[in-house]
Structure formats: structure tokens, C-alpha cells
PDB file as gemmi writes it, atoms N, CA and C in Angstrom:
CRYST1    1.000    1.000    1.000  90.00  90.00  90.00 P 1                      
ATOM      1  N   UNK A   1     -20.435  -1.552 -81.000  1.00  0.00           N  
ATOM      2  CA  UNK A   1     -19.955  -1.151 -82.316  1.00  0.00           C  
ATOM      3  C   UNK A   1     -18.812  -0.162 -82.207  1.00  0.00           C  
ATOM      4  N   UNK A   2     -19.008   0.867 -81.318  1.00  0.00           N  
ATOM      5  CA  UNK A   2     -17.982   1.948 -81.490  1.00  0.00           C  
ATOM      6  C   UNK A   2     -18.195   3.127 -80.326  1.00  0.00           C  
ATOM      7  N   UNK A   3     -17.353   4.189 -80.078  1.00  0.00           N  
ATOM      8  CA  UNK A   3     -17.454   5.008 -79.242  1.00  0.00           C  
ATOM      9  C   UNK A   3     -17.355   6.442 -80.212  1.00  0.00           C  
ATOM     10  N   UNK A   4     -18.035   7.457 -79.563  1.00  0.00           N  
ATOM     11  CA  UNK A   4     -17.654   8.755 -79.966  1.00  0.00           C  
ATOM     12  C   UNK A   4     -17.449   9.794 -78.687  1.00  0.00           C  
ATOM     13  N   UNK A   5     -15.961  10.337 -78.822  1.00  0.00           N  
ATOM     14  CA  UNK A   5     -16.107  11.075 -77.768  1.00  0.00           C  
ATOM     15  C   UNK A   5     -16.002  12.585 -77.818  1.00  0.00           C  
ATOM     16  N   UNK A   6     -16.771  13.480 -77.357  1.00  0.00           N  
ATOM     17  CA  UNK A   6     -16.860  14.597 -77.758  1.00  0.00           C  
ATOM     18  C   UNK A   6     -16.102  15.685 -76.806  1.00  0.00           C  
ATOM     19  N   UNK A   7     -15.470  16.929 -77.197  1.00  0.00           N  
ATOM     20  CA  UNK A   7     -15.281  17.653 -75.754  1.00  0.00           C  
ATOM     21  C   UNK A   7     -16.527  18.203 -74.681  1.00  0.00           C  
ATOM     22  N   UNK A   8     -18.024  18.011 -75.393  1.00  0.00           N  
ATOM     23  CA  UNK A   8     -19.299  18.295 -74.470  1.00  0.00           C  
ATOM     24  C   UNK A   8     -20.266  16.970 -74.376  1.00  0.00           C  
ATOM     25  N   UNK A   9     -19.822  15.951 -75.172  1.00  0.00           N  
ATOM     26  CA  UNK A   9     -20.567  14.931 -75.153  1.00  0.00           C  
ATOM     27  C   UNK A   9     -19.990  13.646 -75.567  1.00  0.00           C  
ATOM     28  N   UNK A  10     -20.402  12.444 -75.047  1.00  0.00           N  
ATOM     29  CA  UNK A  10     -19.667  11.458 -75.590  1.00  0.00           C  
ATOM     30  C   UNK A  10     -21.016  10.144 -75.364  1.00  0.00           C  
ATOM     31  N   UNK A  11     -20.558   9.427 -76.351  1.00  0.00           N  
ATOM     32  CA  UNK A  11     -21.416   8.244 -76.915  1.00  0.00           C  
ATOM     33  C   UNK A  11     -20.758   6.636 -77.300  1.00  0.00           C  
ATOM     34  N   UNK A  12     -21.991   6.086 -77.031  1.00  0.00           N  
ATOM     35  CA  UNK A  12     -21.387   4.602 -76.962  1.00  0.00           C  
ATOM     36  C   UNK A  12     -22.327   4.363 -78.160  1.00  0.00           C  
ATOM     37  N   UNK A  13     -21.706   3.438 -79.258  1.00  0.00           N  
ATOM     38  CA  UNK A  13     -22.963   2.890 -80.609  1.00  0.00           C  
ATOM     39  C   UNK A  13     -22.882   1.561 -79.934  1.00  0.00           C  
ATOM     40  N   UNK A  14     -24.117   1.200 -80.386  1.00  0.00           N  
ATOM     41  CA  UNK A  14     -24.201  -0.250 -80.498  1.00  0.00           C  
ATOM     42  C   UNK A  14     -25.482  -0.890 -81.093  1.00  0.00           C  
ATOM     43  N   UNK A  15     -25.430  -1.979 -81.149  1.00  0.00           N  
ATOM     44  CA  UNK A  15     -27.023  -2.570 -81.986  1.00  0.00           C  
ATOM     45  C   UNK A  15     -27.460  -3.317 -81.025  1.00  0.00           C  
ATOM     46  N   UNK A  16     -28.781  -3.135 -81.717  1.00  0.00           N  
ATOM     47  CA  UNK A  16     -29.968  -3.983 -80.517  1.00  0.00           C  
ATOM     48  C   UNK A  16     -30.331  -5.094 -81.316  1.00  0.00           C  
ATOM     49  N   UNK A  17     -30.197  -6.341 -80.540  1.00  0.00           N  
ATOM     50  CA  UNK A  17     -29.807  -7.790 -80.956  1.00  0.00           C  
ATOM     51  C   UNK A  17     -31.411  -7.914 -81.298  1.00  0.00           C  
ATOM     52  N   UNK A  18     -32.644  -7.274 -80.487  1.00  0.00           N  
ATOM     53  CA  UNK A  18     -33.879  -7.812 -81.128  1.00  0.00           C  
ATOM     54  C   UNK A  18     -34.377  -7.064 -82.705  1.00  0.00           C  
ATOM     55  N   UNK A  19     -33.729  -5.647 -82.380  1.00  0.00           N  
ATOM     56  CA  UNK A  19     -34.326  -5.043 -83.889  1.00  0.00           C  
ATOM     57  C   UNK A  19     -33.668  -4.973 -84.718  1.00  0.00           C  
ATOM     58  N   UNK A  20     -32.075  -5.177 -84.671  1.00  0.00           N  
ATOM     59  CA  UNK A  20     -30.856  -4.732 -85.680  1.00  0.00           C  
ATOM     60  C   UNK A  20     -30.948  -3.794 -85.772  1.00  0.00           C  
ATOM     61  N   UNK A  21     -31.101  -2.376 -85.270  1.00  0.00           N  
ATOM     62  CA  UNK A  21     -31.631  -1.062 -85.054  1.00  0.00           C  
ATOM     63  C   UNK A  21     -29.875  -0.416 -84.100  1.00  0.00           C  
ATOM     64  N   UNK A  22     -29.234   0.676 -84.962  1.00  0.00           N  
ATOM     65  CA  UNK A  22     -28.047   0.919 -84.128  1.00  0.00           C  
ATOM     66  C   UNK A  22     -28.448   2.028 -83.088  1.00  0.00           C  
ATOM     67  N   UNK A  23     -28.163   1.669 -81.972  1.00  0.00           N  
ATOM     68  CA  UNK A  23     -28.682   2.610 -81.119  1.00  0.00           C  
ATOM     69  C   UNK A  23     -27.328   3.789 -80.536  1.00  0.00           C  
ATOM     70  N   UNK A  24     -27.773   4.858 -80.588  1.00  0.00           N  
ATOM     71  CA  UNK A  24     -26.715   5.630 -79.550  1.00  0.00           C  
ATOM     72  C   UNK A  24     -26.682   6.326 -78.007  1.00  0.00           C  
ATOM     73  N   UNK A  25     -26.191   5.950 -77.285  1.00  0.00           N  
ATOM     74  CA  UNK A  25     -26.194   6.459 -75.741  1.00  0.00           C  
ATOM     75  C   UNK A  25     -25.350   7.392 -75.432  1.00  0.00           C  
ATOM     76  N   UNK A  26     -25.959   8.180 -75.050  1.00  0.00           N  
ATOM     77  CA  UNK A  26     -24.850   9.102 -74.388  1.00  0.00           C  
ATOM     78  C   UNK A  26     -24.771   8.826 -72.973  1.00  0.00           C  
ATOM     79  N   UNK A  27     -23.498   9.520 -72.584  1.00  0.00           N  
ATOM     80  CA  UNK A  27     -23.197   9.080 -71.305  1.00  0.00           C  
ATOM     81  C   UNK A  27     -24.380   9.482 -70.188  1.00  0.00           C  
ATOM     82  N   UNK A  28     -24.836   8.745 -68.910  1.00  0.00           N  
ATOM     83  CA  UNK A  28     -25.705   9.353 -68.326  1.00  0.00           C  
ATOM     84  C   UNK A  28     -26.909   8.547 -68.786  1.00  0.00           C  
ATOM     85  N   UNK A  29     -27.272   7.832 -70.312  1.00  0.00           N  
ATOM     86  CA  UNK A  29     -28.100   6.971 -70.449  1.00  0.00           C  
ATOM     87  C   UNK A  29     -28.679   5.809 -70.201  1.00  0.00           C  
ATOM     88  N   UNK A  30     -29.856   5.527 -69.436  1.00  0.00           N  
ATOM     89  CA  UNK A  30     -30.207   4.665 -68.802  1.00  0.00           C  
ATOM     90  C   UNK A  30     -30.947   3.382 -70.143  1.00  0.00           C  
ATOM     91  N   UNK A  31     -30.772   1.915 -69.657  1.00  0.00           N  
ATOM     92  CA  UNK A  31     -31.300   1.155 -70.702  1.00  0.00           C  
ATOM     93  C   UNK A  31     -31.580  -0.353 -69.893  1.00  0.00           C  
ATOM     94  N   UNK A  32     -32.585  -1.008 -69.551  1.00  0.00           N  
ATOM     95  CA  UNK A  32     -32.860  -2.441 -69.211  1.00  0.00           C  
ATOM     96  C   UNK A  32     -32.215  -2.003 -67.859  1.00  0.00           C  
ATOM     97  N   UNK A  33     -32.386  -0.660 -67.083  1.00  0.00           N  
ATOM     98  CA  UNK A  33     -31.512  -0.664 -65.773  1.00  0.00           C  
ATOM     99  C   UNK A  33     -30.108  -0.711 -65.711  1.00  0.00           C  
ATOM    100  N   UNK A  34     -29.256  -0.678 -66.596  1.00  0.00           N  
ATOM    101  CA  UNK A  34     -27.790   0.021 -66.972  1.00  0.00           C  
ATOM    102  C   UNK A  34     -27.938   1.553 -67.245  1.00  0.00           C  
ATOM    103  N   UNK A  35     -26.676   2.022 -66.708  1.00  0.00           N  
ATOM    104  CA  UNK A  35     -26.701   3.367 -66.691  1.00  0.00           C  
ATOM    105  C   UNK A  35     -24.976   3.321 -67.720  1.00  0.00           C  
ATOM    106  N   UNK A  36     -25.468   3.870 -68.835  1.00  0.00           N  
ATOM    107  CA  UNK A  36     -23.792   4.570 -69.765  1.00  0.00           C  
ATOM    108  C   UNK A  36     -23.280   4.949 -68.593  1.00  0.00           C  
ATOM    109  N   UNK A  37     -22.108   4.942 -68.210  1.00  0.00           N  
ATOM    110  CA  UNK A  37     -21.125   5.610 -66.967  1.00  0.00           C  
ATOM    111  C   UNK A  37     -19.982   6.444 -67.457  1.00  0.00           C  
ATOM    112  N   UNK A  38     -19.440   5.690 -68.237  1.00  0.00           N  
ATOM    113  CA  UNK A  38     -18.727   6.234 -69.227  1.00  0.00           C  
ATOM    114  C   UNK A  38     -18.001   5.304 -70.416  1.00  0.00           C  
ATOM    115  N   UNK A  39     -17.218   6.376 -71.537  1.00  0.00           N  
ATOM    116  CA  UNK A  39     -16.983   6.766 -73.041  1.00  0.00           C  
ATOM    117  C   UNK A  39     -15.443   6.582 -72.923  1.00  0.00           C  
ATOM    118  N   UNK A  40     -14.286   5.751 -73.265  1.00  0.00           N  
ATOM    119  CA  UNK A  40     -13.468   6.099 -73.588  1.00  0.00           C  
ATOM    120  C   UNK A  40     -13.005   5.224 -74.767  1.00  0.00           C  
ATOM    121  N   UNK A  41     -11.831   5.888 -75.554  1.00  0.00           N  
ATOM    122  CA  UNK A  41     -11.856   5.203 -77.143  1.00  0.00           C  
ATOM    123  C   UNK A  41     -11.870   3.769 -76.925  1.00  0.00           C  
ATOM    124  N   UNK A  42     -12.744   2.854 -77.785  1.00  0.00           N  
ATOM    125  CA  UNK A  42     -13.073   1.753 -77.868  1.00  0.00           C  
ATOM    126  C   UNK A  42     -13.447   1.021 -76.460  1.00  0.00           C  
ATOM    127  N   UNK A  43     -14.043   2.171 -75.575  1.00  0.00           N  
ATOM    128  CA  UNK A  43     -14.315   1.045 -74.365  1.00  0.00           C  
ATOM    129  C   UNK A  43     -15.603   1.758 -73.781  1.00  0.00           C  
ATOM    130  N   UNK A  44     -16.618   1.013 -73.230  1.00  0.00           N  
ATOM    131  CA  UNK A  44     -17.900   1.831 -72.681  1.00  0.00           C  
ATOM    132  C   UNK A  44     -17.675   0.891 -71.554  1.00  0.00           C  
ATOM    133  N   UNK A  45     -17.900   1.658 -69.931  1.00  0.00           N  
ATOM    134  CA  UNK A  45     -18.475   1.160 -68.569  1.00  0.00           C  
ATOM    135  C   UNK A  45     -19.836   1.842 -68.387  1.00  0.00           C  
ATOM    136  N   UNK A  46     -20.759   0.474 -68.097  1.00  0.00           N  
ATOM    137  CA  UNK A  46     -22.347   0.606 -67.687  1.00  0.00           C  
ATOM    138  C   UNK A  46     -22.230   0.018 -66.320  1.00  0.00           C  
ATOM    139  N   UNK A  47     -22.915   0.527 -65.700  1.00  0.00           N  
ATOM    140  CA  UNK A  47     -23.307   0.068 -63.966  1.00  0.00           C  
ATOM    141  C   UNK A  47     -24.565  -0.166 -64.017  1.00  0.00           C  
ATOM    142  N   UNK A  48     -24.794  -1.365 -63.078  1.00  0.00           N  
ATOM    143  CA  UNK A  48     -26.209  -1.094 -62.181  1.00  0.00           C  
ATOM    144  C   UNK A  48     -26.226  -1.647 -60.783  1.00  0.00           C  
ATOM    145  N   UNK A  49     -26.641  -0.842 -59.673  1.00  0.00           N  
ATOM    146  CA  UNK A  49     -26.530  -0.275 -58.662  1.00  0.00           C  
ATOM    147  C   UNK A  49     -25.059  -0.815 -58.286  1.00  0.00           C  
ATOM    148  N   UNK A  50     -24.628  -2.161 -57.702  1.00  0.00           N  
ATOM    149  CA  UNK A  50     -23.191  -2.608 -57.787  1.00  0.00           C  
ATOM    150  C   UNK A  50     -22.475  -3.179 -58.519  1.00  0.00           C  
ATOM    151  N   UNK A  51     -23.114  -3.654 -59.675  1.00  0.00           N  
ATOM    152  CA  UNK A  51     -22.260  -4.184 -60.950  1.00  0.00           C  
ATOM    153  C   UNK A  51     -21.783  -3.343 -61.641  1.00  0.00           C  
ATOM    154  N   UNK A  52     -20.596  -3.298 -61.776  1.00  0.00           N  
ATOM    155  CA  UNK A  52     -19.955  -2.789 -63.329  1.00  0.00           C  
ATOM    156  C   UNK A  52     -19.418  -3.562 -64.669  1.00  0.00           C  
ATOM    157  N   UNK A  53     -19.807  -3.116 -65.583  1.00  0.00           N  
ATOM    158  CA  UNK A  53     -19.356  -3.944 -66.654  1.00  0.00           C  
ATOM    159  C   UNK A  53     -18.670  -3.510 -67.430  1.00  0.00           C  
ATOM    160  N   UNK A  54     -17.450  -3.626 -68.327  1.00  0.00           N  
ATOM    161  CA  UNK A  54     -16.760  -2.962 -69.186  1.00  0.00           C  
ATOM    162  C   UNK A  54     -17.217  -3.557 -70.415  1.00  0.00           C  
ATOM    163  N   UNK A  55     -17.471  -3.000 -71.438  1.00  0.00           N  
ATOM    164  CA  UNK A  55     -17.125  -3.446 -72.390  1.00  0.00           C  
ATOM    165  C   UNK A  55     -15.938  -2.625 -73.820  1.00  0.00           C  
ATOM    166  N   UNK A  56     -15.525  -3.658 -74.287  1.00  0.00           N  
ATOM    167  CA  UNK A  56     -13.951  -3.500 -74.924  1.00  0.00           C  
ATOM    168  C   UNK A  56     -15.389  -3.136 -76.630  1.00  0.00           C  
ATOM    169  N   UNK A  57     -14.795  -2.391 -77.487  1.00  0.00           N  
ATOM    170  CA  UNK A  57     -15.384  -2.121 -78.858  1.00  0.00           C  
ATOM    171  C   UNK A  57     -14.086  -2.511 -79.369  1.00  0.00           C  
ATOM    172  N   UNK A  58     -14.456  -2.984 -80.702  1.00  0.00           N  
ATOM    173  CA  UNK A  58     -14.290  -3.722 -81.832  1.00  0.00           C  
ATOM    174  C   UNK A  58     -12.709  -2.326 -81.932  1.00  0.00           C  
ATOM    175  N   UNK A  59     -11.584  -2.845 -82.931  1.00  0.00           N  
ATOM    176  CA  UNK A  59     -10.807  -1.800 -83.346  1.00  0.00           C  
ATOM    177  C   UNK A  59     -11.115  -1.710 -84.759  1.00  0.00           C  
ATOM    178  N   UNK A  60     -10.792  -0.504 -85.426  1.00  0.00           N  
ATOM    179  CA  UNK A  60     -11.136   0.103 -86.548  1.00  0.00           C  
ATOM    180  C   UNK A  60     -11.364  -0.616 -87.854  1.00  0.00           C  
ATOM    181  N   UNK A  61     -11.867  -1.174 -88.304  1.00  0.00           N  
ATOM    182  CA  UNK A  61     -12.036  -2.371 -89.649  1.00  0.00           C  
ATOM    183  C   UNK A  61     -12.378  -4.264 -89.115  1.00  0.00           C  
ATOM    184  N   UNK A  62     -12.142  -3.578 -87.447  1.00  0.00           N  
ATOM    185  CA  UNK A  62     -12.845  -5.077 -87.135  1.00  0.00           C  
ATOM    186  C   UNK A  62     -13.927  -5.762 -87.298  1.00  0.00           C  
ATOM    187  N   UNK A  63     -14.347  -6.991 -87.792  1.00  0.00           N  
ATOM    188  CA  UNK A  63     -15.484  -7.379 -88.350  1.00  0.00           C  
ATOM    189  C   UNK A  63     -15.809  -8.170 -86.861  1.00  0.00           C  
ATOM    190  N   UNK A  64     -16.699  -7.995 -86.296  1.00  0.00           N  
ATOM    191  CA  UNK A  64     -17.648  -9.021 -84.760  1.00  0.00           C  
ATOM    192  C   UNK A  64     -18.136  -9.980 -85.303  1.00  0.00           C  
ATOM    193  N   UNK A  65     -18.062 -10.952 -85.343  1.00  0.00           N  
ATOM    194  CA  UNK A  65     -19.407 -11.681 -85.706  1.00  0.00           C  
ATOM    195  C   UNK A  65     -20.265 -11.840 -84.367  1.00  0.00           C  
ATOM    196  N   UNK A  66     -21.505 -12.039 -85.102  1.00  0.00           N  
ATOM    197  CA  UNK A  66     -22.832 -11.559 -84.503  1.00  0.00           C  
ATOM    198  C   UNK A  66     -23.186 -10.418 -84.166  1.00  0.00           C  
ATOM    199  N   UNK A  67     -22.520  -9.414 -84.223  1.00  0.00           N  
ATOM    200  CA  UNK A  67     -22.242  -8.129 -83.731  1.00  0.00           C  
ATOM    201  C   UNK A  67     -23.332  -7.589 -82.543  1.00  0.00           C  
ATOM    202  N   UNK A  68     -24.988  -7.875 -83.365  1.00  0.00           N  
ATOM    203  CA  UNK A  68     -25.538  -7.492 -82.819  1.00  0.00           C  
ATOM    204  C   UNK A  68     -25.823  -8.245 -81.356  1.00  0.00           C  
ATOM    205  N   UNK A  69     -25.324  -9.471 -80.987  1.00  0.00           N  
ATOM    206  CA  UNK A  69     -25.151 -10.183 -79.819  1.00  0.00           C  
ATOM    207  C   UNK A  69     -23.506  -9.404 -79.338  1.00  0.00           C  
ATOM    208  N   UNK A  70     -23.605  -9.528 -77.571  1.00  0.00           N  
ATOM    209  CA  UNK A  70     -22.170  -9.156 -77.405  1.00  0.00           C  
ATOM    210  C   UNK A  70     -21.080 -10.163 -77.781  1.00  0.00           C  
ATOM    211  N   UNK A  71     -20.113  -9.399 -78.142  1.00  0.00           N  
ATOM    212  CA  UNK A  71     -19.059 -10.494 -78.777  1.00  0.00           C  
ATOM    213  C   UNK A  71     -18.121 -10.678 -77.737  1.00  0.00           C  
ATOM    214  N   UNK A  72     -18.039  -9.929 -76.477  1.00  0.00           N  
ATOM    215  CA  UNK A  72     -16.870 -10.295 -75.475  1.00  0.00           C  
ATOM    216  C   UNK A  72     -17.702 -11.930 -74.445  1.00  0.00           C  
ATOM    217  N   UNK A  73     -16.634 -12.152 -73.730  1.00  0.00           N  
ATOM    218  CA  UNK A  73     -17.285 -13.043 -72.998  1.00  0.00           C  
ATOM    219  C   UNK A  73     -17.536 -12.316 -71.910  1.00  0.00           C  
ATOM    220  N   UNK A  74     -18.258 -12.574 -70.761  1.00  0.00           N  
ATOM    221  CA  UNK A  74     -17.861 -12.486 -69.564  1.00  0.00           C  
ATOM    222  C   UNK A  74     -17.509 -12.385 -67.813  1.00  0.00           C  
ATOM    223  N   UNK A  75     -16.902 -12.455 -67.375  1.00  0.00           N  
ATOM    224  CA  UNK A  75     -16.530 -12.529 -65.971  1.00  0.00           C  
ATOM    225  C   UNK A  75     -16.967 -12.112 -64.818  1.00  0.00           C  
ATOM    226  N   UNK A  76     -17.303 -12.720 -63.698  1.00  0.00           N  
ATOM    227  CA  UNK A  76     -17.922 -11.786 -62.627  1.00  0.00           C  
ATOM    228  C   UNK A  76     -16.960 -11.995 -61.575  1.00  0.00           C  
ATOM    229  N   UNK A  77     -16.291 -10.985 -61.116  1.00  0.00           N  
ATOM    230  CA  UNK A  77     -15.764 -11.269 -59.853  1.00  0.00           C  
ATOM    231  C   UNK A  77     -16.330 -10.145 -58.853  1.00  0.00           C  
ATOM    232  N   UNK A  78     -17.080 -10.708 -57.719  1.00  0.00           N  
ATOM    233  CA  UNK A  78     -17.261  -9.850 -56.399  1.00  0.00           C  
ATOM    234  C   UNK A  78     -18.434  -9.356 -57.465  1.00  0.00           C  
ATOM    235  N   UNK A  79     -18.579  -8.059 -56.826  1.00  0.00           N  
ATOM    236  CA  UNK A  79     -19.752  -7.135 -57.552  1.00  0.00           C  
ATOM    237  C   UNK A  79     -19.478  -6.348 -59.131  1.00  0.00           C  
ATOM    238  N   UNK A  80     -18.335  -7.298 -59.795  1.00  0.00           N  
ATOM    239  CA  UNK A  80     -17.963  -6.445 -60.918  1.00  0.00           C  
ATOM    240  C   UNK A  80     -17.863  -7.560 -61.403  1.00  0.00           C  
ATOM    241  N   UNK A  81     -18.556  -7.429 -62.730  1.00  0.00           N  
ATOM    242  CA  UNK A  81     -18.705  -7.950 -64.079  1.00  0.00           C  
ATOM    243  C   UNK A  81     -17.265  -7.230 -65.164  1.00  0.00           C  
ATOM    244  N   UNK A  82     -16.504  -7.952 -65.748  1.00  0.00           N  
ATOM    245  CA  UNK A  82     -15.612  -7.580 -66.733  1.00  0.00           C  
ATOM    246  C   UNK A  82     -15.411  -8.099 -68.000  1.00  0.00           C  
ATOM    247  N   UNK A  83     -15.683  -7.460 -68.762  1.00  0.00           N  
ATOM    248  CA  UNK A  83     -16.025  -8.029 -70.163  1.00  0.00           C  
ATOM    249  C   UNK A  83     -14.331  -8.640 -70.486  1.00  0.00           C  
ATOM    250  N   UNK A  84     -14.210  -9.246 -71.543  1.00  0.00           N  
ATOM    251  CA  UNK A  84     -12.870  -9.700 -72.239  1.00  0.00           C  
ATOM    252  C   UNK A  84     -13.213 -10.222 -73.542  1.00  0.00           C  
ATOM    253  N   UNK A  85     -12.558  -9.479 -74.512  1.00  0.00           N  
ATOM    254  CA  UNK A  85     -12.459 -10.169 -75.730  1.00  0.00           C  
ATOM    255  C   UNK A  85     -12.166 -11.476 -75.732  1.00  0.00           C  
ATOM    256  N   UNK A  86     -13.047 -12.248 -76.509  1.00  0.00           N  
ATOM    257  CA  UNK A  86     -12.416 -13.659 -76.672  1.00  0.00           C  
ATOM    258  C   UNK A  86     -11.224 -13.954 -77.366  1.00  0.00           C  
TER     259      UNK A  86                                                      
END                                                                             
């Protein structure tokens, strides 16, 4: 859904596809074995142990469809996963 970044804290929104429930992570937050890594405007990186994944957030008045499913596609090369807007 969106990022917030703070000068002591920063956060990734997003919804959970089983409850429709918006959840917030702060960086450092662990979830299904992803770790938040980091917060920057419209972009969150989660790791787990050698995968990284980017994901790209929506820009300001963008409508996702499905939202609560991820809306990027995406890519694995080597031990890194990279999200891409479709």
C-alpha cells in the first residue's frame, strides 16, 4: 500500500490478502520468515536468509487492483527475487 518514513522510525503498510486487515511493519519486522530490511519512498526490501525481494508501492492516487494480493510480478535471478510493476 504505502511507505512511511520517519527520522527514528520507518514503516512499510500493506494488507493481508487473508483478512483485508492493513498491517504495519516497521523496519526490523519479521513476518512468514521475511524480515522488513528496509523503507524507502514507495519501495520496501524484505530478505530471507538469501533472498531479497523488492517491492515497488503504488504512487500517490494509484488504484492496485487486488491490492490486497501483490500487484508486482516477479523475478528470480540467482538468490534475489525482484519485484517489477507490471
Amino acid at each position: 500500500m504505502g511507505t512511511v518514513i520517519g527520522d527514528e522510525e520507518s514503516f512499510g503498510i500493506f494488507v493481508d490478502s487473508a483478512s483485508q486487515k492493513s498491517l504495519r511493519w516497521r523496519v526490523g519486522t519479521w513476518h512468514e520468515g521475511w524480515l522488513l530490511d528496509a523503507v524507502k519512498p514507495r519501495e520496501v526490501t524484505l530478505r530471507r536468509e538469501l533472498d531479497v525481494m523488492t517491492l515497488p508501492m503504488p504512487q500517490p492516487g494509484q488504484f492496485v487492483e487486488g491490492a490486497a494480493r501483490p500487484a508486482p510480478a516477479a523475478t528470480r535471478t540467482g538468490g534475489r527475487i525482484v519485484r517489477r510493476a507490471r
